[in-house]
N, CA, C and O of each residue as an XYZ file, in Angstrom:
368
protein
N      20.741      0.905     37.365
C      21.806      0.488     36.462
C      21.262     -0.504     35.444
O      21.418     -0.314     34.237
N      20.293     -2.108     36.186
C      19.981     -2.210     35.030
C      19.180     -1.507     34.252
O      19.415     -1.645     33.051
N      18.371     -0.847     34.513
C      17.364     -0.206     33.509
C      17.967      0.211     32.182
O      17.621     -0.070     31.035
N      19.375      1.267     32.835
C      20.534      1.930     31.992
C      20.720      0.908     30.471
O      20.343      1.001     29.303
N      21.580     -0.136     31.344
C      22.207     -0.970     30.672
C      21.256     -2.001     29.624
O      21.678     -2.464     28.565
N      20.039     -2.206     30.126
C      18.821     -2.812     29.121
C      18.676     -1.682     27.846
O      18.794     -2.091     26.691
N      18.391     -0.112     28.145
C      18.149      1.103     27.641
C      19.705      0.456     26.360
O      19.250     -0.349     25.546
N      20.887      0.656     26.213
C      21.993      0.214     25.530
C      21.915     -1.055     24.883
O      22.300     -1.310     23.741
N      21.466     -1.712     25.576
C      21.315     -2.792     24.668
C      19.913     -3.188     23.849
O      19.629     -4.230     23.257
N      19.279     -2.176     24.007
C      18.145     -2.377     22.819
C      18.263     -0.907     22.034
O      17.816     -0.809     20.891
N      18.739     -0.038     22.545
C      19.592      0.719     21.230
C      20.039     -0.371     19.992
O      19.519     -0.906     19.013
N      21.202     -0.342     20.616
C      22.279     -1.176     20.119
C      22.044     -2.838     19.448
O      22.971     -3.366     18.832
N      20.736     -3.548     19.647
C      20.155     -4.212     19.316
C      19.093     -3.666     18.124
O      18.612     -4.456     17.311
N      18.787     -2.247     18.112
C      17.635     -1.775     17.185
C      18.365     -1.290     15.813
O      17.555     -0.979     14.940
N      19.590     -1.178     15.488
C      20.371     -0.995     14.119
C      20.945     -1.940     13.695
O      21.719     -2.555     14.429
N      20.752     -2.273     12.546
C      21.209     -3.606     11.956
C      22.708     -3.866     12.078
O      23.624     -3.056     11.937
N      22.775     -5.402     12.424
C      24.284     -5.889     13.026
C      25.134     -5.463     11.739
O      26.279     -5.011     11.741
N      24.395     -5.686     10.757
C      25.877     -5.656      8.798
C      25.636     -4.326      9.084
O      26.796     -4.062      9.402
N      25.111     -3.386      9.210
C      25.441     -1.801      8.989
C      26.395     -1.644      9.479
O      27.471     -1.244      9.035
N      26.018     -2.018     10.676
C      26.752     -1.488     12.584
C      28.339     -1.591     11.926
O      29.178     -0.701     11.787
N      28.396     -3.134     11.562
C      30.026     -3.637     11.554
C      29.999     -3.010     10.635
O      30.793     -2.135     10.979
N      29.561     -2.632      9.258
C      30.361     -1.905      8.452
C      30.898     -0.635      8.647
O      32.093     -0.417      8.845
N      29.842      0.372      8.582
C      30.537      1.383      9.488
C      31.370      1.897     10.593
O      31.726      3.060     10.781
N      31.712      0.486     11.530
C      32.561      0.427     12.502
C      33.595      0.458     11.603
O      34.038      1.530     11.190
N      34.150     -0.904     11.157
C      35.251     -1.058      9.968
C      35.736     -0.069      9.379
O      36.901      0.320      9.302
N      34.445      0.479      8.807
C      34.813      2.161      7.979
C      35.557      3.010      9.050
O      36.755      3.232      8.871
N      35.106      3.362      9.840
C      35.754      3.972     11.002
C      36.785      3.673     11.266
O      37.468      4.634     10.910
N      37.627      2.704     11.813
C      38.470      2.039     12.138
C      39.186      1.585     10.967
O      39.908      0.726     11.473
N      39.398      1.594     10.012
C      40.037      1.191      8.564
C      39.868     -0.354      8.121
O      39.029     -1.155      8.533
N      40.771     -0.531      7.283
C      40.277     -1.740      6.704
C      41.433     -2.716      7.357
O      42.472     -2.196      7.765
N      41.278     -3.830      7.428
C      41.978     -4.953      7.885
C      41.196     -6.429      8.986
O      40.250     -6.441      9.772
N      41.547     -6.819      8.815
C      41.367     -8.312      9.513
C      41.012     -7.487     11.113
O      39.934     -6.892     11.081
N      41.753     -7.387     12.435
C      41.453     -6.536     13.027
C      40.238     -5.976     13.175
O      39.340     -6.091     14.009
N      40.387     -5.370     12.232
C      39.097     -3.983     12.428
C      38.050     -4.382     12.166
O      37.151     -3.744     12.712
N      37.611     -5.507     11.304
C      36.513     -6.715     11.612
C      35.989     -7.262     12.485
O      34.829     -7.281     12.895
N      37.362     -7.971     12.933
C      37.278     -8.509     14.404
C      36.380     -7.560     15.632
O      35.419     -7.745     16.380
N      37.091     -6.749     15.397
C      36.484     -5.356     16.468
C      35.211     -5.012     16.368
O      34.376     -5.106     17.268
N      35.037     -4.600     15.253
C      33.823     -4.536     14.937
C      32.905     -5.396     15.221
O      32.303     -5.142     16.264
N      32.460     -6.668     14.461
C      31.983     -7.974     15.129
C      31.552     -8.025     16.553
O      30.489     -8.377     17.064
N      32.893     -7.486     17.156
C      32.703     -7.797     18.674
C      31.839     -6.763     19.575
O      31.188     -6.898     20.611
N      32.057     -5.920     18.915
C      31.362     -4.837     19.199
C      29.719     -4.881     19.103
O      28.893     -4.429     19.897
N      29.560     -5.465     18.064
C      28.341     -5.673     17.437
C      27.583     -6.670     18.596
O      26.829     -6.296     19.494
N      28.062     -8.166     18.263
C      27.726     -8.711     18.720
C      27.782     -9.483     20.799
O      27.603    -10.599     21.286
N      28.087     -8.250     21.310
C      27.696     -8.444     22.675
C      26.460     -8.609     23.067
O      26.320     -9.369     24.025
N      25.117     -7.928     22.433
C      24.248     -7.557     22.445
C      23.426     -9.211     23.079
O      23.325     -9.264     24.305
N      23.113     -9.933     22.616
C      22.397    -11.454     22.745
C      23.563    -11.920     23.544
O      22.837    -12.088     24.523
N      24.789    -12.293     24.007
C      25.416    -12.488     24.907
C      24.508    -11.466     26.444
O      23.904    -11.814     27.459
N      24.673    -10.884     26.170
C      24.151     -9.456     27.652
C      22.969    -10.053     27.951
O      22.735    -10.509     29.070
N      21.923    -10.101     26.712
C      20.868    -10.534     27.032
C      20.640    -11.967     27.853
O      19.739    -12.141     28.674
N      21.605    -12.929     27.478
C      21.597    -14.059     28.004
C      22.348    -14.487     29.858
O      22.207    -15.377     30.697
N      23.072    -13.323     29.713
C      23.759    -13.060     30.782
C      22.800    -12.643     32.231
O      22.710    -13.027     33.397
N      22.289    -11.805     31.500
C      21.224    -11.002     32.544
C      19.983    -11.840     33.123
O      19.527    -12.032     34.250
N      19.590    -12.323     31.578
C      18.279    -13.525     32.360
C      18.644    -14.853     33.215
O      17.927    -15.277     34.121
N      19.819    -15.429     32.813
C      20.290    -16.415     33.796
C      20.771    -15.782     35.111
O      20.922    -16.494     36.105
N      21.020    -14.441     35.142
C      21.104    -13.729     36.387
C      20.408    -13.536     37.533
O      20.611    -13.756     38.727
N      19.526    -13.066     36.869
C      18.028    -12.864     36.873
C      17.173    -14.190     37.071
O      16.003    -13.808     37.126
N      17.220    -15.607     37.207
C      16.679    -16.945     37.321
C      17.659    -17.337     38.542
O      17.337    -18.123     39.433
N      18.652    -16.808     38.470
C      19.676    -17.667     39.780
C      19.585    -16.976     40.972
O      19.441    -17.319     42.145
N      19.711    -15.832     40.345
C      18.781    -14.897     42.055
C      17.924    -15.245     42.666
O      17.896    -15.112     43.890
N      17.076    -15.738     42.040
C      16.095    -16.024     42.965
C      16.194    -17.333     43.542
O      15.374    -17.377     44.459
N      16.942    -18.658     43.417
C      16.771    -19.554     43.377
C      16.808    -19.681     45.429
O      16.554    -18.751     46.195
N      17.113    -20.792     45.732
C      16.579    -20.987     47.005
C      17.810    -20.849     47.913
O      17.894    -20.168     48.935
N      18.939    -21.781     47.231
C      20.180    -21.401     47.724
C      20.447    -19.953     47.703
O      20.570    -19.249     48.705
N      20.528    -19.549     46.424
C      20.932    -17.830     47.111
C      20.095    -17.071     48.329
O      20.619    -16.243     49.074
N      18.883    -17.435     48.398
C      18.298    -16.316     49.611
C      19.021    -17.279     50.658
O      18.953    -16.877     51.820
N      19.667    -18.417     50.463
C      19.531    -19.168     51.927
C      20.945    -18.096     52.671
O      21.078    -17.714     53.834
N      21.936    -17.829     51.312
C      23.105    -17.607     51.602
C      23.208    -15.994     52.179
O      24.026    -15.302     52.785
N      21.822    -15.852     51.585
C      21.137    -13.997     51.968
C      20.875    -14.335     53.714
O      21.102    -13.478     54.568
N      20.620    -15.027     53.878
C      19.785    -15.377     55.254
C      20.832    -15.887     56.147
O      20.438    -15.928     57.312
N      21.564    -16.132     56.045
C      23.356    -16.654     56.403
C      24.136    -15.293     56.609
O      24.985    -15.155     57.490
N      23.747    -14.234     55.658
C      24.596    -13.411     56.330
C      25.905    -13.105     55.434
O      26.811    -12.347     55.780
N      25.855    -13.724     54.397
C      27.103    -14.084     53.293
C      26.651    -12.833     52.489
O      25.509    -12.462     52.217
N      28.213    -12.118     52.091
C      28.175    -10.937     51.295
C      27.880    -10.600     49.938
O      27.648    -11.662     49.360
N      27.790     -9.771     49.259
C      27.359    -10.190     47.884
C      28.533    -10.382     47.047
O      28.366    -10.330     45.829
N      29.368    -10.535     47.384
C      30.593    -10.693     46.527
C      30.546    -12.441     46.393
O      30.485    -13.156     45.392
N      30.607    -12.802     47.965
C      31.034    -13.921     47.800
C      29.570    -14.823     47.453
O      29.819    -16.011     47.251
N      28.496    -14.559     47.379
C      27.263    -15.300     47.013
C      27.390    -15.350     45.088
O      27.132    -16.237     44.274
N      27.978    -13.747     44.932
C      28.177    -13.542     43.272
C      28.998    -15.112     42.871
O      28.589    -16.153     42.357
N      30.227    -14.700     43.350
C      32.121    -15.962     43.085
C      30.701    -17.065     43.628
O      29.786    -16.994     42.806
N      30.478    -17.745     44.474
C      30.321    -18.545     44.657
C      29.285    -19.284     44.401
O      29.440    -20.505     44.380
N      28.076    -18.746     44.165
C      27.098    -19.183     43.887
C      26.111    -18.817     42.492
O      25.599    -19.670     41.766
N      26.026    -17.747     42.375
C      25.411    -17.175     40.867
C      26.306    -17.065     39.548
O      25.781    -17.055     38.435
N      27.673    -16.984     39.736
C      28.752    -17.616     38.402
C      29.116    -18.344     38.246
O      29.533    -18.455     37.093
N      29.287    -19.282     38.978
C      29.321    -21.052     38.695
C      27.919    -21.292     37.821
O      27.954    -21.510     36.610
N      26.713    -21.227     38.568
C      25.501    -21.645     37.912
C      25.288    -20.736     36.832
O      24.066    -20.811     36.711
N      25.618    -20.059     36.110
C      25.018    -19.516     34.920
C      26.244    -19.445     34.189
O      26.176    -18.441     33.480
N      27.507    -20.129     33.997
C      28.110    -20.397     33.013
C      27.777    -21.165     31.759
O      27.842    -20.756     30.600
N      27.470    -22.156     32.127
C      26.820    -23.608     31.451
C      26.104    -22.922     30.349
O      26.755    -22.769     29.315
N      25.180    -22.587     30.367
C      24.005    -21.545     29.464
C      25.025    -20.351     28.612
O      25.024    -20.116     27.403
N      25.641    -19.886     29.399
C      25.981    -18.797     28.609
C      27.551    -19.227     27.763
O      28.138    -18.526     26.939
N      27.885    -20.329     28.179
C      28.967    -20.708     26.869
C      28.052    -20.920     26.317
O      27.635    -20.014     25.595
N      27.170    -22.401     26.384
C      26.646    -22.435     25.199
C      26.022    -21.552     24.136
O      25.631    -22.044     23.077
C-alpha cells in the first residue's frame, strides 16, 4: 500500500501545481469553490509527504516496539501513541 500510495504522490507531485489547479477549475467551472477544490486537491501532496515520514520516525521509536512487546493492538498503539506524536510537525 505504501509503495501504491508513494507511486500517487509523485505522479501527482511531477505536474505542475498552477496547471493542475487550472485545469481542475476548468473542469469544475469557475467560482470561488472550484478554486478552493482545486487547491486542495493539488496541494495534499507535501502534507502526505510529511505525514508519512513522521510516521515512518515514530515507528520506530522505543516506546512503540515497547507497546509491540506488551501485546497492545495496532489500533490502539496508532490513537495512542504514533498520532499524538506526529501532530506537532505536521500542523506546522
Amino acid at each position: 500500500i505504501d509503495a501504491f500510495i508513494m507511486w500517487i504522490i509523485n505522479v501527482t507531485w511531477s505536474i505542475p501545481t498552477l496547471l493542475l489547479v487550472i485545469a481542475i477549475t476548468l473542469a469544475l467551472g469557475k467560482g470561488f469553490w472550484q478554486v478552493f477544490i482545486a487547491v486542495g486537491l493539488t496541494m495534499w501532496v507535501e502534507v502526505a509527504r510529511v505525514v508519512r515520514g513522521q510516521i515512518i520516525s515514530v515507528k520506530e521509536m522505543q516506546y512503540v516496539t515497547a507497546a509491540r512487546a506488551l501485546g497492545f493492538n495496532d489500533f490502539r498503539i496508532i490513537t495512542k501513541h504514533i498520532l499524538p506524536n506526529i501532530m506537532a510537525p505536521v500542523i506546522v
